[in-house]
KOLTIMAR-303147 format. One record per atom (N, C-alpha, C): x, y, z. Coordinates in steps of 0.001 Angstrom, whole numbers, padded with zeros to 6 digits, always signed. Layout:
BEGIN
XYZ
...
// end
This chain:
BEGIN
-022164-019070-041221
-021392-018914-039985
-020333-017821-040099
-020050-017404-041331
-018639-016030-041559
-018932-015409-040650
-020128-014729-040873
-020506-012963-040105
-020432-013366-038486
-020473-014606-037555
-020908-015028-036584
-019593-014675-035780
-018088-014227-036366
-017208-014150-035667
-017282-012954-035575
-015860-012202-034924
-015526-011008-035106
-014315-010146-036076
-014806-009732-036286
-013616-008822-037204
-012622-008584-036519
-011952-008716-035269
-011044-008815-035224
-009454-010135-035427
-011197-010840-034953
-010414-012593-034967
-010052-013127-036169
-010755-012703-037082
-011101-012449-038851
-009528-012290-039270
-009742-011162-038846
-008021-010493-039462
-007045-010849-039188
-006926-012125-038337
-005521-012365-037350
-005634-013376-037676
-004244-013855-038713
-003726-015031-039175
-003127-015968-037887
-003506-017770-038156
-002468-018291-037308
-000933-017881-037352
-000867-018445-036003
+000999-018258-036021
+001660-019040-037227
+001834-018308-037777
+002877-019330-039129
+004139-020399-038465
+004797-020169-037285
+005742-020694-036411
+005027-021947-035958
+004068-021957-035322
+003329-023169-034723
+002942-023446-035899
+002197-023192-037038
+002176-024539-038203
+003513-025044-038930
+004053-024610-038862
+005608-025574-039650
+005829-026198-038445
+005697-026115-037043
+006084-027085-035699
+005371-028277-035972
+004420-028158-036956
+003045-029725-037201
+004117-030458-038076
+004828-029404-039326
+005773-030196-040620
+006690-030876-039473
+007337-030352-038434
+008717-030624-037886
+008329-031957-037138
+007097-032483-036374
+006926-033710-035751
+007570-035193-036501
+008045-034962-037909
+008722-036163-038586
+009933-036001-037819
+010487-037494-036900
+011649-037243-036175
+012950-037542-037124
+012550-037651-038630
+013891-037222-039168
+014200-035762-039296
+013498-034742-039210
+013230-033727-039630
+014551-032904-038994
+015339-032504-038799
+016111-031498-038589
+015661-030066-038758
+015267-029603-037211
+014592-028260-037066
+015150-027413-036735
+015256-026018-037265
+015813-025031-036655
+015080-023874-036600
+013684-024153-036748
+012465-023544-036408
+011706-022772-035783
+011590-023548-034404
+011129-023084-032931
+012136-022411-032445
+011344-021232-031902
+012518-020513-030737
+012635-021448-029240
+013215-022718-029657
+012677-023580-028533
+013698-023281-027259
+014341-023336-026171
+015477-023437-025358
+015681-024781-025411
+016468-024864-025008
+017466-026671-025312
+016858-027599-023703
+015668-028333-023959
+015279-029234-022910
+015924-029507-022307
+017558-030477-022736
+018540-030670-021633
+019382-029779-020342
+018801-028700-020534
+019224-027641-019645
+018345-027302-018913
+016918-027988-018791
+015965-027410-017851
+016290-027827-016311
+016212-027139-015335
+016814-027652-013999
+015888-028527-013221
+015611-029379-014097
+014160-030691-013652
+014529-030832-012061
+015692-031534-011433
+015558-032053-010093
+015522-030846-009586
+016133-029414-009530
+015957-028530-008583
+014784-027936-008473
+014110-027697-010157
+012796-028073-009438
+011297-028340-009076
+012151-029836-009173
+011523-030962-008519
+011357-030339-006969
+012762-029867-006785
+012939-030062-004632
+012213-028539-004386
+012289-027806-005271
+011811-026552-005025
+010108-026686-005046
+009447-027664-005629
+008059-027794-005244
+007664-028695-004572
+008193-029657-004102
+008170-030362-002786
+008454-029191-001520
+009156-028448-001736
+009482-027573-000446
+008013-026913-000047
+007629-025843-001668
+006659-025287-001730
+005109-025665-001042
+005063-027005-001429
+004298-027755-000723
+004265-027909+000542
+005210-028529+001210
+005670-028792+002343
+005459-027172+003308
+005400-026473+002817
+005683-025316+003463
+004382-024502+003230
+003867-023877+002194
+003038-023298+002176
+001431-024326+000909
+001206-025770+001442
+001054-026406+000338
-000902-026124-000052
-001725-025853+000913
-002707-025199+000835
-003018-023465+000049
-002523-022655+000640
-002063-021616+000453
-001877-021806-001166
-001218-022012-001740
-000649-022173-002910
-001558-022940-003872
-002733-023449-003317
-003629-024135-004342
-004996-023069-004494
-004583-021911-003573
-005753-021250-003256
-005514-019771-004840
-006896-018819-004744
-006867-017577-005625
-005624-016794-004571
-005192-015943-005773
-004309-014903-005159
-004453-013645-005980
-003741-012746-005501
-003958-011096-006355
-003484-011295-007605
-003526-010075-007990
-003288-010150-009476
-002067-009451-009915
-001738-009361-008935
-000356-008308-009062
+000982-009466-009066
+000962-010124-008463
+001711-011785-008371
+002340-011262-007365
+003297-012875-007085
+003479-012943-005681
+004715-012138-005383
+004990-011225-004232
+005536-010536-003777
+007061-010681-003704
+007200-011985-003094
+008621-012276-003480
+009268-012382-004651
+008457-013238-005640
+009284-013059-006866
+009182-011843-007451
+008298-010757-007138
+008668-009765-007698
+009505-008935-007293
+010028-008734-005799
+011313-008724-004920
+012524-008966-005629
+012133-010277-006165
+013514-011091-006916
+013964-010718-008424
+012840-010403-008846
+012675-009719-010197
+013680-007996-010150
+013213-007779-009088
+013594-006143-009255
+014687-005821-008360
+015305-006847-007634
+016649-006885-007340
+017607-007149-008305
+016910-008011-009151
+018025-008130-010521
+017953-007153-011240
+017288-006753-011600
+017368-005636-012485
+018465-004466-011532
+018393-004277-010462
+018938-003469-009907
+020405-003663-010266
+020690-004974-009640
+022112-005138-010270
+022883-004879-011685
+021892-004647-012442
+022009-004370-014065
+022145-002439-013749
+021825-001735-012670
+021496-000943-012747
+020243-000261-013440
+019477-000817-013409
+017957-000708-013714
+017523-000225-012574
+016828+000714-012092
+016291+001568-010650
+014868+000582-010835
+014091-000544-010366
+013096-000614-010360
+012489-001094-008730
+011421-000874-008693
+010870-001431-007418
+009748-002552-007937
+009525-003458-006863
+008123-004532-006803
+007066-004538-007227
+006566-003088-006252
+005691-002573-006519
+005495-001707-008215
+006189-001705-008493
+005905-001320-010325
+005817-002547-011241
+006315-004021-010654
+005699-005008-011777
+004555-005862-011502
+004184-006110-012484
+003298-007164-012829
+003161-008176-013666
+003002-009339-012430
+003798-010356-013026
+002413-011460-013823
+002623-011700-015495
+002045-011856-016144
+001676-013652-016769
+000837-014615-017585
+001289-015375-018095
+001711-015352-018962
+003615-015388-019215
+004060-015540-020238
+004354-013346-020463
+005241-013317-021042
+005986-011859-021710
+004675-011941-023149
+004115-013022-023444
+002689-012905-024623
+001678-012132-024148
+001271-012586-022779
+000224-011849-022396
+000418-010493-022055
+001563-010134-021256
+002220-008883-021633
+001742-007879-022503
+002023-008452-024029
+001920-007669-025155
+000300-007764-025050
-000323-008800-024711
-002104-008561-025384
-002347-007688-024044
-002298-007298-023285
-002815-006667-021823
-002122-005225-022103
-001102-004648-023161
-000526-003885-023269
-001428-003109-024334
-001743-004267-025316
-002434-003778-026142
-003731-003121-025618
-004343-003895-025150
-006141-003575-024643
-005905-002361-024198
-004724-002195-022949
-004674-000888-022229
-004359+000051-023341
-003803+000509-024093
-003243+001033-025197
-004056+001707-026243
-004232+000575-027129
-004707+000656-028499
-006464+000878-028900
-006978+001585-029078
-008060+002061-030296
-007970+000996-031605
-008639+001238-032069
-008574+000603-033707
-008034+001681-034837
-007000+001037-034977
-006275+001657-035838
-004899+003010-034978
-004883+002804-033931
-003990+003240-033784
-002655+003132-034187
-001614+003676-033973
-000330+003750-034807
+000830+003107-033684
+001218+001789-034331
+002576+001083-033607
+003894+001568-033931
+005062+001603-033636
+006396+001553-034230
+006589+000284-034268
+007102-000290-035216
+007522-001607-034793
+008965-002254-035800
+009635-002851-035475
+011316-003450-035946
+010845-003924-037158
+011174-003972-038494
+010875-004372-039390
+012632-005155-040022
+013173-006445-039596
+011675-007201-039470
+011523-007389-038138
+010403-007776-037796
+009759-007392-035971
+009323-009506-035529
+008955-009285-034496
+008338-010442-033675
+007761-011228-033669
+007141-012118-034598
+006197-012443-034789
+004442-012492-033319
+005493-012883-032653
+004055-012662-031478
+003655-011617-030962
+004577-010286-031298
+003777-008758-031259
+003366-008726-032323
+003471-008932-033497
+002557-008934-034524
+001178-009250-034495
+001328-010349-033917
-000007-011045-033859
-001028-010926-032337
-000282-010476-031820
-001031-009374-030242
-001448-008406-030730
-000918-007440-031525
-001283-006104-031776
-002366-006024-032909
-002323-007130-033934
-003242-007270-034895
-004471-007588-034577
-004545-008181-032792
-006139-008865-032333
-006780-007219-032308
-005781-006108-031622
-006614-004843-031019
-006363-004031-032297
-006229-004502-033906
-006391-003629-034750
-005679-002834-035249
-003948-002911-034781
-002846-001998-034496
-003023-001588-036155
-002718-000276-036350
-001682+000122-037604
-000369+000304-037482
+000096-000473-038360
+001740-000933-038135
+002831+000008-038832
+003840+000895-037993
+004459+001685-038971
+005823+001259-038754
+006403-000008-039458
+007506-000696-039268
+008735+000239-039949
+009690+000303-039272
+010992+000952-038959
+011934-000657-039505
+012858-000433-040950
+014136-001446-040131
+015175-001577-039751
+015647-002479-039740
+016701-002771-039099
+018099-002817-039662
+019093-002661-038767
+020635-002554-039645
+021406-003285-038359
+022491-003276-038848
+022996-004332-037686
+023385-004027-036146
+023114-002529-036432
+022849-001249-034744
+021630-001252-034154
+020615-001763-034597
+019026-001783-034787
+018533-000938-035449
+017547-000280-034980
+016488+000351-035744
+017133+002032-036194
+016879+002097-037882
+017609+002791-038683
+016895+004371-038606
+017852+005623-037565
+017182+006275-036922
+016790+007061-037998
+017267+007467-039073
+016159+008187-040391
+014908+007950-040626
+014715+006456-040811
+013722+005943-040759
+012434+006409-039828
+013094+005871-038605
+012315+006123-037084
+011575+007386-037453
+012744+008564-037498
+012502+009476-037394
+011096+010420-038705
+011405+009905-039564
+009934+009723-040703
+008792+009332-040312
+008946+008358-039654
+007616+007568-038973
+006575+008213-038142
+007866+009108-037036
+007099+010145-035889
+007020+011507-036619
+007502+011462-037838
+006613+013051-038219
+005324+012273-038872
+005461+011248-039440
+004392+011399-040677
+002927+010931-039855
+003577+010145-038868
+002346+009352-037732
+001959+009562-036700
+001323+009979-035660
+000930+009836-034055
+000973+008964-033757
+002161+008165-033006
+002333+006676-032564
+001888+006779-030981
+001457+005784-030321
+001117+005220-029054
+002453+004676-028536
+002497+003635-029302
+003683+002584-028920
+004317+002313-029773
+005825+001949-029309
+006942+001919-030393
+007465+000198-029389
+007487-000625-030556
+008179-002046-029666
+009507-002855-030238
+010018-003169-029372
+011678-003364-029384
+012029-003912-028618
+012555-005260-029582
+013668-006254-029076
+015601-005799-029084
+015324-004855-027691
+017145-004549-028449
+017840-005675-028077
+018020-006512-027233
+018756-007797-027171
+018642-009005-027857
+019357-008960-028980
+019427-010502-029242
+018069-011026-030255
+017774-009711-030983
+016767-009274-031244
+015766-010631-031764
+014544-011199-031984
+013721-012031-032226
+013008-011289-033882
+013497-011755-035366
+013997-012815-035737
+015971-012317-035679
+016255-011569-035835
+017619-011772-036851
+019086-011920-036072
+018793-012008-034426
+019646-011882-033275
+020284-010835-033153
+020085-009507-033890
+021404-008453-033987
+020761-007815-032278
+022073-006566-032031
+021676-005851-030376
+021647-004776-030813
+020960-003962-030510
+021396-002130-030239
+022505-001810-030091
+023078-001383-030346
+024201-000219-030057
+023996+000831-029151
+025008+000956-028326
+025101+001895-027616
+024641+003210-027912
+025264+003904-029131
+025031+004952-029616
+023637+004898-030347
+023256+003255-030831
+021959+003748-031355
+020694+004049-030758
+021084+003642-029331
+020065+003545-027946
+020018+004974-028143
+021067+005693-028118
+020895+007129-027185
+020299+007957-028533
+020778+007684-029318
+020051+008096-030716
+018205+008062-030589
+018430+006796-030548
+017338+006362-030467
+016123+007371-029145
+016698+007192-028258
+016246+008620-026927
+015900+009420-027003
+017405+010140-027821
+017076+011385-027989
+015544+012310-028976
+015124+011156-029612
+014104+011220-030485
+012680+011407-029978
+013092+010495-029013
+011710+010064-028295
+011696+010939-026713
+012254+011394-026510
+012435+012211-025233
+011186+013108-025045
+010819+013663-026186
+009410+014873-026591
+008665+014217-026981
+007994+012918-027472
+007349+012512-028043
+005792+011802-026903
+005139+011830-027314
+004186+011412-025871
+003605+009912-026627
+004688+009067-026476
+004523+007367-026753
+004948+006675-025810
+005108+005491-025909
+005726+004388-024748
+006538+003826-025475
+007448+003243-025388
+008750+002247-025701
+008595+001047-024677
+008248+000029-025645
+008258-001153-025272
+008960-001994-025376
+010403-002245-024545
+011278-003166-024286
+010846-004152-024109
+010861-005400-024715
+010962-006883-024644
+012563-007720-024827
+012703-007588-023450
+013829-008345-023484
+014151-009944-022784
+013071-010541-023349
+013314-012214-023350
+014881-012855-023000
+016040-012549-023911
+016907-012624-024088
+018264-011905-023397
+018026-010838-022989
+018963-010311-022050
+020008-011356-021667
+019802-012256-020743
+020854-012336-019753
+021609-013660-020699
+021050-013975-021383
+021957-014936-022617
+022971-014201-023892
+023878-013661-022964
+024746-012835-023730
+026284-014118-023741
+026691-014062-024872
+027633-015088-024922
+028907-014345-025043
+029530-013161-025304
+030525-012438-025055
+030129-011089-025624
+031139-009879-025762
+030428-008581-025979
+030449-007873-024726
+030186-006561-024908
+029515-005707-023671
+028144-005501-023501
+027764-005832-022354
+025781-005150-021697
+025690-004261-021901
+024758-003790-022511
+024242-002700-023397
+023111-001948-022063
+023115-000952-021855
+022006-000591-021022
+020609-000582-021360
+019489-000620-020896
+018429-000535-020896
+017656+000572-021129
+016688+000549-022442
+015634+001644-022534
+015389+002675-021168
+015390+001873-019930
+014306+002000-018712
+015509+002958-018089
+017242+003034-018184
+017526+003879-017469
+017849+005067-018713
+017862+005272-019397
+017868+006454-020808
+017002+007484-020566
+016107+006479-021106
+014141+007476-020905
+013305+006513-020088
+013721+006618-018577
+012872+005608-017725
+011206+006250-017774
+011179+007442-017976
+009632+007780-018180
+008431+007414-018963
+009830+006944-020324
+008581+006743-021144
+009023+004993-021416
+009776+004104-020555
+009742+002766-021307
+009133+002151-020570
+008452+000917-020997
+007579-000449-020360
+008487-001461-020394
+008541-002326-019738
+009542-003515-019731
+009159-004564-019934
+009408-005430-020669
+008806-006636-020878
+009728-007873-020193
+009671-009215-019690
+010407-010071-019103
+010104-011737-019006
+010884-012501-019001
+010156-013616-019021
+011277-014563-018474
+010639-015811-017383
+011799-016976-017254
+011128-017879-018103
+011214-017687-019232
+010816-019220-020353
+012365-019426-021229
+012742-018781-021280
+013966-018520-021780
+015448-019198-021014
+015176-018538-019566
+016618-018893-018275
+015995-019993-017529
+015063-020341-017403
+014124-021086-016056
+013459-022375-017254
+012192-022646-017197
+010976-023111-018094
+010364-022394-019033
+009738-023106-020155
+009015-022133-020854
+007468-022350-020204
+007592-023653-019533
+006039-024341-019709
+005215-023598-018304
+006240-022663-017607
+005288-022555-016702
+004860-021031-016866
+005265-020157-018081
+004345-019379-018348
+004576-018244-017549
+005772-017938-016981
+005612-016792-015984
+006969-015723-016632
+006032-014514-016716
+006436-013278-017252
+006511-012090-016793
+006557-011162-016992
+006064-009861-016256
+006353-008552-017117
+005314-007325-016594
+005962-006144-017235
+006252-005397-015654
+007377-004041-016590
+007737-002884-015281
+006614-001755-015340
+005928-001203-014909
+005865-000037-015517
+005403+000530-014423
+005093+002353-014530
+004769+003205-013676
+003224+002781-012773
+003125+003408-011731
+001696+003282-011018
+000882+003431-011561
+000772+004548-012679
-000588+004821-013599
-000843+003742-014327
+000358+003373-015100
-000089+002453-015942
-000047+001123-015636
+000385+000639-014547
+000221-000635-014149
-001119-000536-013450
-001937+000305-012831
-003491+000196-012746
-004369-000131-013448
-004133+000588-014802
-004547-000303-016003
-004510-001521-016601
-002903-001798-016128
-002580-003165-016618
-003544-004411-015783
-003569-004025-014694
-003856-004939-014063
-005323-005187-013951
-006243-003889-014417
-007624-004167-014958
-007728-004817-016240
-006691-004646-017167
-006758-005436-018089
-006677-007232-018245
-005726-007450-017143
-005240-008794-016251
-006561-009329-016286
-007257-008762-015103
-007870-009551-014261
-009532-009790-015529
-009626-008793-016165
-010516-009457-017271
-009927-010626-017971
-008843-010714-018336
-008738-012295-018836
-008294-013267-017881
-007474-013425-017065
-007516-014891-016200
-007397-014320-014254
-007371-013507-014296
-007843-012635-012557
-005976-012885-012271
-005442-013951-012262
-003721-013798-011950
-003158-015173-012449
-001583-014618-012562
-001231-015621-013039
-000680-016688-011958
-000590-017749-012880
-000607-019720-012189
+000521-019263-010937
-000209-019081-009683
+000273-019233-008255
+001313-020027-007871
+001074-021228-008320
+001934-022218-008032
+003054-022280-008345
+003215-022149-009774
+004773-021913-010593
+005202-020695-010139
+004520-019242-010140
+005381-018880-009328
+005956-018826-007768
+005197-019826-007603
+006094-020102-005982
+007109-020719-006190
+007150-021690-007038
+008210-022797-007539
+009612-021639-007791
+009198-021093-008933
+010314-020394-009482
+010952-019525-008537
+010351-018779-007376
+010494-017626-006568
+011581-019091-005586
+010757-020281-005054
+011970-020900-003899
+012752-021340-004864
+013017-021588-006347
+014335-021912-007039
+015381-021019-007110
+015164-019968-006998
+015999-018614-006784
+016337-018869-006096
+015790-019002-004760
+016047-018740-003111
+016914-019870-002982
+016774-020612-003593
+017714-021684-002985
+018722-022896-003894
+019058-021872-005341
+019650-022159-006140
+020632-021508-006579
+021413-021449-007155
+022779-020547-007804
+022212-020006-009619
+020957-019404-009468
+020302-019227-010814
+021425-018134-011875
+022558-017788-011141
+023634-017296-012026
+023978-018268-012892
+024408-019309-012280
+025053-020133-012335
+024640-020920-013222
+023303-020982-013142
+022492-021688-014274
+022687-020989-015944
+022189-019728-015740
+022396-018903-016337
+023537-018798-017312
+024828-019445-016602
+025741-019266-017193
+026241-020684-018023
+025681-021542-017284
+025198-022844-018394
+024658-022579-019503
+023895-022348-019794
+023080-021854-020692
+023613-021196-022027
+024491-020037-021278
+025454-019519-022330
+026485-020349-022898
+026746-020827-022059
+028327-021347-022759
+027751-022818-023468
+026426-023491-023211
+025995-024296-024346
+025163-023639-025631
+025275-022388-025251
+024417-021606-026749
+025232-021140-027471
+026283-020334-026982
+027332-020262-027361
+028105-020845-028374
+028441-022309-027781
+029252-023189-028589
+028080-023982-029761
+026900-023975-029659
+026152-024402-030561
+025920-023037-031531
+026010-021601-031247
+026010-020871-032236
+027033-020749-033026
+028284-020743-032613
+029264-021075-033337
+029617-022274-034314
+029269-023180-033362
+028902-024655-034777
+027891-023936-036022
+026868-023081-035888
+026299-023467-037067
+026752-021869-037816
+027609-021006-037320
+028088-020178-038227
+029107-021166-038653
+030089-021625-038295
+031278-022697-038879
+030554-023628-040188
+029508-024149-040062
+028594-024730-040492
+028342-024165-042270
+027792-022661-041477
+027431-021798-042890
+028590-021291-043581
+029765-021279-043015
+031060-020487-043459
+031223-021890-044697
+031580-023098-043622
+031843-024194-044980
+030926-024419-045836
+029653-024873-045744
+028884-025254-046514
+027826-024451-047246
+027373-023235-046590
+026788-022391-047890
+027404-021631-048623
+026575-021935-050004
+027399-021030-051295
+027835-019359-051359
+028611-018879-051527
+028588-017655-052059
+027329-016588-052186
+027628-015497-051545
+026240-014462-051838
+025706-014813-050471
+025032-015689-049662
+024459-015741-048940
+025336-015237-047471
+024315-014280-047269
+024519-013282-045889
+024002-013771-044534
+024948-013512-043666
+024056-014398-042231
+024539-012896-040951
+022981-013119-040260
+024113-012285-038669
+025105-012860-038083
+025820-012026-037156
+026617-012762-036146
+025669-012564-034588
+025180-012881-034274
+024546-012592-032589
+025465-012855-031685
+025614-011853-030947
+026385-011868-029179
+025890-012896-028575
+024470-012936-028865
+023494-013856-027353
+022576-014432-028395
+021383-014763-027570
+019924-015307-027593
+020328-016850-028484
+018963-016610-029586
+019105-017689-029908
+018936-018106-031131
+019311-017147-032173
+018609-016684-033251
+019259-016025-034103
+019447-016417-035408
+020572-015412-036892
+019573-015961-037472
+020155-014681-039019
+018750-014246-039779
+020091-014432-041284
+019580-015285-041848
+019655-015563-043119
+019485-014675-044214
+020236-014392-045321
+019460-013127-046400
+020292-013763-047627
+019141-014609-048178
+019470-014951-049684
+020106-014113-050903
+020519-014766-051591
+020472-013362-053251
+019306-013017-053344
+019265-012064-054216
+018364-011417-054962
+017436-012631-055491
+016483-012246-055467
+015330-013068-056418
+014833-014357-055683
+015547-015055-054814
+015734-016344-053881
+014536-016114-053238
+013764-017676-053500
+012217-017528-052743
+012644-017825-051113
+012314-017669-050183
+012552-018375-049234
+011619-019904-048724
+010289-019398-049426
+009477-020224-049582
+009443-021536-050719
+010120-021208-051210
+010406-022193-052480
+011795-023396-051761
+012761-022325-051623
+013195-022689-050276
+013236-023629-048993
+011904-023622-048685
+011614-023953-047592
+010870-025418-047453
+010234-025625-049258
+010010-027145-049473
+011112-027760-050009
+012152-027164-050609
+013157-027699-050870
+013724-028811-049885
+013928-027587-048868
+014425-027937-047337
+013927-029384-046886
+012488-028876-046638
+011532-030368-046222
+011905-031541-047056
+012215-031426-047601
+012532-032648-048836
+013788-033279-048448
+014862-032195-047890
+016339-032859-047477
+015702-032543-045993
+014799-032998-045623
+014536-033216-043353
+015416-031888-043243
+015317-030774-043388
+015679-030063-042142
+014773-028923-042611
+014435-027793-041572
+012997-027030-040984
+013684-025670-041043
+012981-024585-040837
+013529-023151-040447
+011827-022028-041250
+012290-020877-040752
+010978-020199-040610
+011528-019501-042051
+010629-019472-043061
+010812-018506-043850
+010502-016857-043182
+011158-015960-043687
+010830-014360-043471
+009505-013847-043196
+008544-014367-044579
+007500-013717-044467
+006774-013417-043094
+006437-014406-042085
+005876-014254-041336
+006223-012739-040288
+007096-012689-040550
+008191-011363-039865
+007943-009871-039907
+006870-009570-041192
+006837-008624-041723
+005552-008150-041419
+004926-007170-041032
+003817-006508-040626
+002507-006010-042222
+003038-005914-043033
+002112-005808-044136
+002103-007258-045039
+001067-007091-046286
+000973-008676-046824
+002151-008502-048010
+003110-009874-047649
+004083-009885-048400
+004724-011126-048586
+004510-011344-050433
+004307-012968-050617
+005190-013731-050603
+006535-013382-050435
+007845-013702-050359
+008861-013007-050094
+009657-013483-049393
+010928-013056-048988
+012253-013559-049471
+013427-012889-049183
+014840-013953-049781
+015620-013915-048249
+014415-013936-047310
+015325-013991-045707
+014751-015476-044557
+015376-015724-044380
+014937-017010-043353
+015401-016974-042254
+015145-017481-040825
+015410-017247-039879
+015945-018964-039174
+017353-018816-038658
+017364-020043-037924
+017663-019746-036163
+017012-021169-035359
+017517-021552-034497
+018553-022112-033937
+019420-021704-033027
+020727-022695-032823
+020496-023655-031118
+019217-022859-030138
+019415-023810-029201
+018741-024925-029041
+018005-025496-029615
+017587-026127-028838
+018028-027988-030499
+018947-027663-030811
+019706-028441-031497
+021034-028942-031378
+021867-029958-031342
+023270-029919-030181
+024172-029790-031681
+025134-029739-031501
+026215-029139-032547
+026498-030088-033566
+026359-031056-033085
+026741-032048-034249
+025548-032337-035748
+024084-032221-034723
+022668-032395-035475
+022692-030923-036008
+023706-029531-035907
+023614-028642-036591
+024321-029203-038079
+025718-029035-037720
+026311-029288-038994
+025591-030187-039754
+024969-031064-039596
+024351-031828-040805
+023238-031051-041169
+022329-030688-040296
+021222-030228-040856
+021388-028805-041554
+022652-028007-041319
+023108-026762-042180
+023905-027283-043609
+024131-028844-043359
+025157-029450-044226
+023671-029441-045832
+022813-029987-045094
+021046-030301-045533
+020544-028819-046285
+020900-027712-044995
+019690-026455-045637
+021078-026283-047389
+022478-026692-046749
+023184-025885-047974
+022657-026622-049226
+022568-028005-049498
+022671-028879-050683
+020754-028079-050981
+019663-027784-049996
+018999-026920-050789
+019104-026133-051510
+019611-024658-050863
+019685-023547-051187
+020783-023936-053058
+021301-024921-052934
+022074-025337-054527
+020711-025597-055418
+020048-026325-054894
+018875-026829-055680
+018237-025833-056264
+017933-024720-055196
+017002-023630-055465
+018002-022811-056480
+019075-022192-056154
+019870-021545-056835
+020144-021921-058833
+020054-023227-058706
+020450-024337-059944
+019240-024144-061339
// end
């Protein structure tokens, strides 16, 4: 049965993230694992009333096929916000996707050859990793410093390579939470201004900024050459899967032939839901819930690491999202690490998975702070510290 698959499916490891989510089902387990959002903040009754309306109002209609471009209003709603960010976008340039995942695989198809040449954050995404690895990507990972992506580096990459696509989390970045810098954006621009690639903004995380200044967007710098990536799984639900990219007329023609070969459009329904929750909710407002409980739970578990881990061990500070990146001493398995951990109930992603070539260990780990409440941090950071002694010892 080997030869019966394909070589591409071959080459593409499971998500390493979803198998430690199988270790984390022990409900002693203290997880900081999943990039989960904090359940208690989902806006269940609003909506609840927002798909009773939907129903009530358009409830046929809404069970029926629709285009593939998604529905008009929420993309209205989509690109009015951005406007307010000062982002110039119109409606008609997105397409609204399942999930900011499918995004990346519909980006890819349109895109990538076998063996074409990626830029990518080192350490980078795990789920562009594993999108870009189905269409064969060659990975020319760039890393990171606490401005983002280290423009010497970059700049090596585009002499030594012909890249397609270059992809980037500047907000709140997915694993290590750090942001771009102002100056490293324009740095960053100025590089790519001549270059005939795409810049692929994925910004999941944006509007979960917990203090700091808004950093501008790829899309008004070098609006020519960036793609936008977007998602309400993050501010809204995760479960209903609705995402979108920006991009120009040319290339959203493509996109959307790429679409409609895998599911023709995305789930109709949720986005009607989400489009009348806007309409008839204070989704700032929500928004700003959100922060000020991520917020105060990111701060518990830096307070957390300040008291209770040992010496030597390095952590980010993140503005926003949901996510700091751990960096052991020297020599420190993370994986060794990481059964330690299991042993004292509490969870977290070792590094490796992070990294675009094969690499058998790391001394970096990645934690979660939302979707854990402050008190179940401190113990379970109280937990990762009395490891990291074990391992160290």
């Amino acid at each position: 049965m080997e030869n019966i698959f394909s070589d591409r499916i071959s080459d593409v490891p499971r998500s390493f993230i979803r198998e430690i989510l199988k270790v984390t089902l022990d409900p002693e387990i203290i997880s900081f694992a999943g990039g989960l959002p904090n359940r208690d903040l989902f806006p269940v009754e609003e909506l609840k009333n927002s798909t009773i309306k939907v129903y009530e109002e358009a409830g046929r209609e809404v069970l029926q096929y629709t285009n593939s471009e998604g529905f008009l209003e929420l993309r209205r709603i989509i690109a009015e916000r951005y406007k307010r960010k000062g982002v110039e976008v119109s409606e008609e340039n997105i397409l609204i996707t399942t999930g900011s995942q499918q995004g990346l695989d519909v980006l890819g198809k349109t895109f990538l050859n076998e063996r074409d040449n990626v830029i990518i954050e080192e350490p980078g995404y795990l789920g562009a990793i594993q999108a870009f690895s189905v269409h064969r990507a060659n990975f020319c990972p760039v890393k990171l410093d606490d401005e983002g992506m280290k423009v010497d580096e970059l700049e090596q990459q585009l002499a030594a390579n012909k890249c397609k696509l270059m992809y980037t989390v500047p907000n709140f970045q997915n694993p290590t939470g750090i942001s771009y810098s102002y100056e490293r954006r324009q740095s960053i621009a100025d590089l790519l201004k001549d270059q005939r690639l795409y810049l692929i903004e994925d910004d999941p995380y944006g509007d979960l900024r917990f203090f700091g200044e808004h950093q501008p967007s790829f899309k008004t710098i070098i609006p020519e050459r960036t793609i936008l990536l977007g998602s309400f799984s993050k501010t809204v639900v995760p479960s209903f899967r609705i995402g979108w990219i920006v991009a120009t007329e040319e290339i959203l023609d493509k996109l959307i032939i790429a679409k409609q070969a895998s599911d023709l459009h995305t789930n109709y329904l949720c986005q009607r839901i989400i489009a009348q929750y806007i309409i008839d909710y204070n989704f700032d407002a929500h928004i700003q819930l959100i922060c000020e409980r991520y917020g105060g739970q990111r701060n518990a578990m830096i307070n957390a690491i300040r008291k209770y881990f040992p010496a030597g061990v390095q952590y980010t500070e993140p503005e926003g999202g949901m996510f700091l990146w751990i960096t052991l001493p020297e020599g420190i398995s993370s994986i060794q690490l990481f059964e330690a951990a299991i042993k004292n109930k509490v969870a977290f992603v070792p590094g490796n998975p992070f990294y675009t070539y094969d690499i058998k260990d790391t001394n970096n780990l990645r934690l979660n702070f939302s979707s854990v409440d402050e008190k179940m941090i401190e113990t379970g950071i109280q937990r990762l510290a009395e490891a990291i002694n074990e391992v160290l010892d």
